[in-house]
C-alpha positions in Angstrom: -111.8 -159.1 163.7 -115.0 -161.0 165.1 -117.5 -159.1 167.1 -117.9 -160.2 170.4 -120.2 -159.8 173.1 -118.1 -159.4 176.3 -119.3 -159.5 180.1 -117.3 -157.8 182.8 -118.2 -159.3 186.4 -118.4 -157.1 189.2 -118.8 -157.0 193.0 -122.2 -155.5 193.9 -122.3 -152.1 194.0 -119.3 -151.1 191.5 -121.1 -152.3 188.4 -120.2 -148.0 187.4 -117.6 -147.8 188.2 -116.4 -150.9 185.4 -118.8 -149.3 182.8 -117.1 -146.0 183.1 -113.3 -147.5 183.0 -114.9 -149.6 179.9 -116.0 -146.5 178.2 -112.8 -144.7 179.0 -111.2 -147.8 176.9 -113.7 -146.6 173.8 -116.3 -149.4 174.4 -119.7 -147.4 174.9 -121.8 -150.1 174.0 -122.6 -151.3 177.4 -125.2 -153.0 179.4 -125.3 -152.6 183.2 -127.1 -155.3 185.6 -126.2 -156.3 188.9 -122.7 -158.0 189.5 -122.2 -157.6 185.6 -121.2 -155.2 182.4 -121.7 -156.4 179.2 -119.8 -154.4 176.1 -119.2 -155.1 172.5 -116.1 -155.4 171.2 -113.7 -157.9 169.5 -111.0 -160.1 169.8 -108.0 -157.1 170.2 -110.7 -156.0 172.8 -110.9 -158.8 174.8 -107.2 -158.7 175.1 -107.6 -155.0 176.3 -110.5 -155.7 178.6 -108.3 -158.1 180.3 -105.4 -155.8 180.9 -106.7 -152.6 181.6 -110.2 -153.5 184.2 -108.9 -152.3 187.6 -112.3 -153.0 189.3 -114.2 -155.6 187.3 -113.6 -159.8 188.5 -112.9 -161.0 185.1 -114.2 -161.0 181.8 -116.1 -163.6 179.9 -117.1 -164.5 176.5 -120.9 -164.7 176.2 -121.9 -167.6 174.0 -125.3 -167.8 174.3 -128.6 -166.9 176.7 -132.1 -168.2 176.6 -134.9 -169.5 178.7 -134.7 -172.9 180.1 -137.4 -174.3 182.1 -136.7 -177.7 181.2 -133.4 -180.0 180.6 -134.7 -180.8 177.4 -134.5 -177.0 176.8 -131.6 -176.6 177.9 -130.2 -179.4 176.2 -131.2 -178.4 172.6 -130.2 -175.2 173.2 -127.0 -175.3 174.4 -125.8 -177.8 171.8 -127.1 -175.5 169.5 -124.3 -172.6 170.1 -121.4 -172.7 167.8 -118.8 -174.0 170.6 -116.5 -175.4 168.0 -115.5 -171.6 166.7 -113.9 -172.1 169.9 -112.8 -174.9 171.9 -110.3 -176.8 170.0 -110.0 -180.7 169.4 -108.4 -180.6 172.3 -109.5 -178.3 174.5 -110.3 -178.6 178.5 -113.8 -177.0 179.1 -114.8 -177.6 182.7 -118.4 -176.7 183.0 -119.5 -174.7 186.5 -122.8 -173.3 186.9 -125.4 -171.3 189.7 -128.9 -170.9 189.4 -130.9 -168.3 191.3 -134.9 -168.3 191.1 -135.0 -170.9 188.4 -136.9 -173.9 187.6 -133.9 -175.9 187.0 -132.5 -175.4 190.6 -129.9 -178.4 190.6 -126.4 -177.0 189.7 -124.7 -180.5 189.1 -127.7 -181.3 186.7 -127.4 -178.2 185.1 -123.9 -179.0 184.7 -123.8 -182.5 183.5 -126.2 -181.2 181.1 -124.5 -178.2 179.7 -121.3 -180.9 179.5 -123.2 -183.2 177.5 -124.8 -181.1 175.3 -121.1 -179.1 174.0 -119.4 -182.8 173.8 -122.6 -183.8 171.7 -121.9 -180.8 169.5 -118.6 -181.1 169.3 -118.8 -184.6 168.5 -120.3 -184.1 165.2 -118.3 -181.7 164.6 -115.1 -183.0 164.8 -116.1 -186.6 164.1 -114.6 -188.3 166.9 -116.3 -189.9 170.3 -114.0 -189.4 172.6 -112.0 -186.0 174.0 -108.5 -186.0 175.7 -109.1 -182.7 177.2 -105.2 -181.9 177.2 -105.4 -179.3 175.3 -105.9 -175.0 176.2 -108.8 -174.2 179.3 -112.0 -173.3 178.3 -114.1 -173.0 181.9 -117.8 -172.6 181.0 -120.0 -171.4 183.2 -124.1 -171.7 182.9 -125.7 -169.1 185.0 -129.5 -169.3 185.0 -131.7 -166.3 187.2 -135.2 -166.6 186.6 -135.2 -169.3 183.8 -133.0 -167.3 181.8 -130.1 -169.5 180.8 -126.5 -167.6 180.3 -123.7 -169.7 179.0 -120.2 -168.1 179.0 -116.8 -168.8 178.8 -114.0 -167.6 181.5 -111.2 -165.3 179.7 -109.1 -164.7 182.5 -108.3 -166.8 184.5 -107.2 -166.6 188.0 -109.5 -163.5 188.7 -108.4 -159.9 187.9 -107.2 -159.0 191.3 -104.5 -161.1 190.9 -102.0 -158.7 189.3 -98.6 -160.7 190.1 -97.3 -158.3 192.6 -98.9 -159.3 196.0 -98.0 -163.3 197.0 -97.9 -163.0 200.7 -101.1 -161.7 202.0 -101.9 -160.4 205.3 -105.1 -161.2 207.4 -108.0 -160.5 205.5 -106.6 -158.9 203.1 -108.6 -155.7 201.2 -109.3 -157.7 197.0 -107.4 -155.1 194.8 -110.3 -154.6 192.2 -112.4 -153.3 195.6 -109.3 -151.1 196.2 -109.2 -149.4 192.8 -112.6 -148.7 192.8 -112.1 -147.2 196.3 -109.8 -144.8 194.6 -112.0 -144.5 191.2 -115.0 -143.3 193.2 -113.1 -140.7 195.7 -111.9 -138.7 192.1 -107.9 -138.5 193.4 -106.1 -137.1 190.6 -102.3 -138.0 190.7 -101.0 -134.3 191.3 -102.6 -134.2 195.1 -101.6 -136.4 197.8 -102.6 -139.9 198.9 -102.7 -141.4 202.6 -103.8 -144.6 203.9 -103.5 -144.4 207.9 -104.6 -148.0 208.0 -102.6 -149.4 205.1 -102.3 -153.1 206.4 -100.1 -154.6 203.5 -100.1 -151.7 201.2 -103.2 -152.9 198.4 -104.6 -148.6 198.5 -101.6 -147.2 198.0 -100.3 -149.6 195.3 -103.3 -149.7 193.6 -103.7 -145.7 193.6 -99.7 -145.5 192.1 -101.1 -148.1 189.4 -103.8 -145.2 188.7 -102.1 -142.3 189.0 -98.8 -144.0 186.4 -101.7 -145.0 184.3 -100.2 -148.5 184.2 -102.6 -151.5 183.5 -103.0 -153.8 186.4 -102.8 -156.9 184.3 -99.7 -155.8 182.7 -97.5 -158.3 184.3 -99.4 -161.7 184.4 -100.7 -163.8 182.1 -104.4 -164.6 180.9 -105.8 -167.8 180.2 -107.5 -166.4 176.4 -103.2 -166.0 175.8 -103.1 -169.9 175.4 -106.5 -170.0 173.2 -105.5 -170.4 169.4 -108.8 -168.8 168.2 -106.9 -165.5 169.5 -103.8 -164.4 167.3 -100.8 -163.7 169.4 -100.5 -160.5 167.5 -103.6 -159.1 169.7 -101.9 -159.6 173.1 -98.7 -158.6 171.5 -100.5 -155.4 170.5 -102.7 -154.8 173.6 -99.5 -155.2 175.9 -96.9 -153.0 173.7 -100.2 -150.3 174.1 -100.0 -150.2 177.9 -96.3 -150.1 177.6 -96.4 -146.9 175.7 -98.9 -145.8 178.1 -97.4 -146.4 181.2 -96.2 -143.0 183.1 -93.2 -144.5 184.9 -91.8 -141.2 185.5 -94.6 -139.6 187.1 -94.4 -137.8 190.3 -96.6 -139.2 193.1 -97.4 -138.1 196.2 -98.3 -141.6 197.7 -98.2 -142.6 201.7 -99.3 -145.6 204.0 -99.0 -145.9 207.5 -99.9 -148.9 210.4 -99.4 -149.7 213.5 -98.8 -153.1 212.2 -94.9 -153.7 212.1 -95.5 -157.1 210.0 -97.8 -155.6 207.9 -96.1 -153.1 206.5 -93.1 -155.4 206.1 -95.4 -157.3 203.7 -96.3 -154.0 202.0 -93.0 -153.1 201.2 -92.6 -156.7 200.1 -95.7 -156.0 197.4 -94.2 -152.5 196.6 -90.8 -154.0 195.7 -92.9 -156.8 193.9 -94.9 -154.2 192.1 -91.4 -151.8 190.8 -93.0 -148.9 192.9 -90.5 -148.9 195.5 -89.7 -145.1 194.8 -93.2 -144.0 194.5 -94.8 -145.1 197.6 -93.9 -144.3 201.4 -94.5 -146.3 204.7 -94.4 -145.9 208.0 -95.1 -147.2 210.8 -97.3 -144.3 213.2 -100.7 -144.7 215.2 -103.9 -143.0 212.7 -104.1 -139.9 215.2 -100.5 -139.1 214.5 -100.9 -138.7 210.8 -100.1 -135.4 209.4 -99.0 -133.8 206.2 -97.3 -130.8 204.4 -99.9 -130.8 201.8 -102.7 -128.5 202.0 -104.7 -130.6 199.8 -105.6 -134.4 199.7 -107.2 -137.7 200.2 -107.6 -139.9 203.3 -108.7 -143.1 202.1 -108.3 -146.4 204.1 -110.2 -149.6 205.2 -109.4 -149.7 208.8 -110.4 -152.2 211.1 -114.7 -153.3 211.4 -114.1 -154.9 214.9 -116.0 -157.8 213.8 -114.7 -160.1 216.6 -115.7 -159.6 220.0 -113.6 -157.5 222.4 -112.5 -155.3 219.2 -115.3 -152.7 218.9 -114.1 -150.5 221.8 -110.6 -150.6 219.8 -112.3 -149.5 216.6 -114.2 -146.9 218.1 -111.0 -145.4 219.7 -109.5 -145.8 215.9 -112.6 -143.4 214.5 -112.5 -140.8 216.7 -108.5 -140.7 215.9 -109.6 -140.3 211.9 -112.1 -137.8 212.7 -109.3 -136.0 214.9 -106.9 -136.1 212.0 -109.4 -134.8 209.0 -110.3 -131.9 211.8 -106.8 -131.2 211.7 -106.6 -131.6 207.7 -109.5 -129.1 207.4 -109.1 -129.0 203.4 -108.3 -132.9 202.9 -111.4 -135.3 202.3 -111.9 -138.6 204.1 -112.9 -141.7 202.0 -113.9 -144.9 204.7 -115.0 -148.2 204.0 -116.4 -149.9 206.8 -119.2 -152.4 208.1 -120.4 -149.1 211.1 -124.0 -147.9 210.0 -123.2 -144.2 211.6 -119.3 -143.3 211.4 -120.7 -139.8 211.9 -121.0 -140.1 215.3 -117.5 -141.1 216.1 -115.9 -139.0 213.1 -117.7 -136.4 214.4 -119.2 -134.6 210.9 -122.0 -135.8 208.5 -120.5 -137.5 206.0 -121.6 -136.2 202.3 -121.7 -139.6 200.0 -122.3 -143.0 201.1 -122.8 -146.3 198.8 -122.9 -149.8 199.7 -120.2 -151.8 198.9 -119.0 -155.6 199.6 -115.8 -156.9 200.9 -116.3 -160.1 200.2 -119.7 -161.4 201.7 -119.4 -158.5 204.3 -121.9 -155.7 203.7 -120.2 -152.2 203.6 -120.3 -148.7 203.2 -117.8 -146.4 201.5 -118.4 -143.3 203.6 -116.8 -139.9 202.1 -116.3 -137.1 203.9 -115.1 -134.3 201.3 -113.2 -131.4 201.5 -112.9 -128.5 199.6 -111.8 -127.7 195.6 -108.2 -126.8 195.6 -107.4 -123.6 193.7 -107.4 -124.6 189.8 -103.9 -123.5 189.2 -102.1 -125.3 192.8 -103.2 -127.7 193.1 -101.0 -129.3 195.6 -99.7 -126.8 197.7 -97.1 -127.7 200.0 
């Protein structure tokens, strides 16, 4: 197998939480930056990488990087990368392209040129003038920040939050990868119990039964690298039979989402049924200060409401004081909030203990967590 150099995107602020579910896949050989983690591996790998990243965007195959101050130099470079050892004869390779702090500012420039410069290469390689294009999808995309020139090609496809299950969405609708690393970063283990108060269409809890079944998100859609040639079918074959064996489908959960949203929750169940976790997930519908529970020990974690249109805020506020009312009431539970307020303290009504920045979407967040104390080592979900 070929060693490839792989790079995992990432929203800002979770770039750890990919390198850690990339290490617990055996890669170790990583690089962290921001929005990105890159990781040696090979082609069984990339197969892996694509199934398995809960919180990463997608993965791409890095080709080549450099520094290109000129179109000349980027050009001679880019025609210089072996593109043939993977676009096909008849291969469709869309170029897109950004360009941060650079020299060579103009993204449709940059484009045409990147273009020109594979169908150039590919020319004399192949020995033909003209490309149908009909063929497999090979979307490359030139990045350049500060004159350094990245060229990669797209893996996945539609983006790794799409895991097949959820094709009705609510209004703005929580991305699953932002979800999973939600869960990831509050350390719920799948013996203690699990509430979203503000579920909206269910994304926390189904992402959180995915974790605690150890079942790989991607394991029930397709990737664009299935259709590449260059990739034996025996990799994806292998990589999928692997999370098969590893899926825990008959482990106990202790998994609950509640709303005040009738149609929201209608959609959830919709996604649970969707997903096959129709048994291990419970809604219902109940105001956030009613929420209670006959476990001693466990997690709040929710992305409620920011009140970002006018006339909300007071509504939000009310909403707040109801979650710090309820994690008063679950003294040993922890509370793990994402939301756009800069002190939650002061309607929650305790310090929190961790805060990190997050985005949903363009919207600047924190993930506030309130924690709780270590259940006893031997219960550790006491009812």
């Amino acid at each position: 197998m070929a060693k490839l150099e792989l790079i995992a995107t990432t929203a800002f602020g979770i770039e750890s939480i990919v390198k850690r579910e990339l290490h617990n896949l055996g890669y170790t050989e990583t690089q962290v930056e921001n929005g990105k983690v890159s990781f040696i591996t090979n082609e069984l790998g990339l197969c892996r990488s694509n199934l398995w990243l809960r919180s990463a965007e997608r993965v791409l195959l890095k080709m080549g990087e450099f520094k290109a101050t000129t179109f000349e130099e980027l050009f001679q470079q880019t025609k210089a990368l072996p593109w043939e050892e993977w676009i096909p004869i008849d291969g469709e390779f869309p170029v897109v392209g950004k360009s941060i702090k650079s020299k060579l500012f103009s993204v449709s420039d940059c484009q045409a040129i990147v273009k020109k410069a594979i169908v150039e290469r590919l020319k004399e390689v192949y020995g033909i003038q003209w490309f149908e294009e009909t063929g497999p999808k090979y979307k490359i995309e030139i990045a350049l920040l500060k004159d350094i020139a990245t060229l990669t090609i797209d893996t996945s496809g539609p983006g790794l939050h799409k895991r097949g299950y959820r094709k009705l969405a609510g209004e703005a609708p929580l991305k699953e990868t932002l979800a999973a690393a939600m869960i990831n970063l509050s350390y719920w283990k799948d013996e203690r119990a699990l509430i979203d108060p503000c579920c909206g269409t269910g994304t926390i809890p189904i992402e959180a039964a995915f974790i605690g079944l150890n079942r790989a998100p991607g394991l029930k859609r397709s990737f664009v690298a299935e259709t590449w040639p260059n990739i034996a079918k025996q990799y994806w074959k292998t990589a999928r039979e692997e999370a098969n064996d590893l899926y825990k489908r008959d482990q106990k959960l202790y998994i609950y989402g509640s709303d005040i949203d009738n149609k929201a929750l209608q959609l959830a169940r919709i996604h649970t049924d969707d997903a096959g976790l129709t048994d291990k997930i419970f809604f219902q519908r109940l105001p956030a200060s009613e929420v209670r529970s006959r476990f001693q020990y466990g997690h709040l974690i929710t992305n409620p409401p920011y009140g970002e249109r006018l006339g909300e805020q007071a509504e939000v506020k009310e909403l707040y004081k109801d979650l710090g009312q309820v994690l008063q009431q679950l003294e040993t539970w922890s509370l793990h909030l994402l939301t756009t307020d800069k002190r939650p303290e002061l309607l929650i009504g305790r310090r929190w203990d961790k805060s990190r920045k997050l985005y949903n979407g363009r919207l600047e967040c924190h993930y506030y967590q309130f924690f709780g104390p270590k259940p006893p080592r031997k219960n550790q979900n006491p009812l």
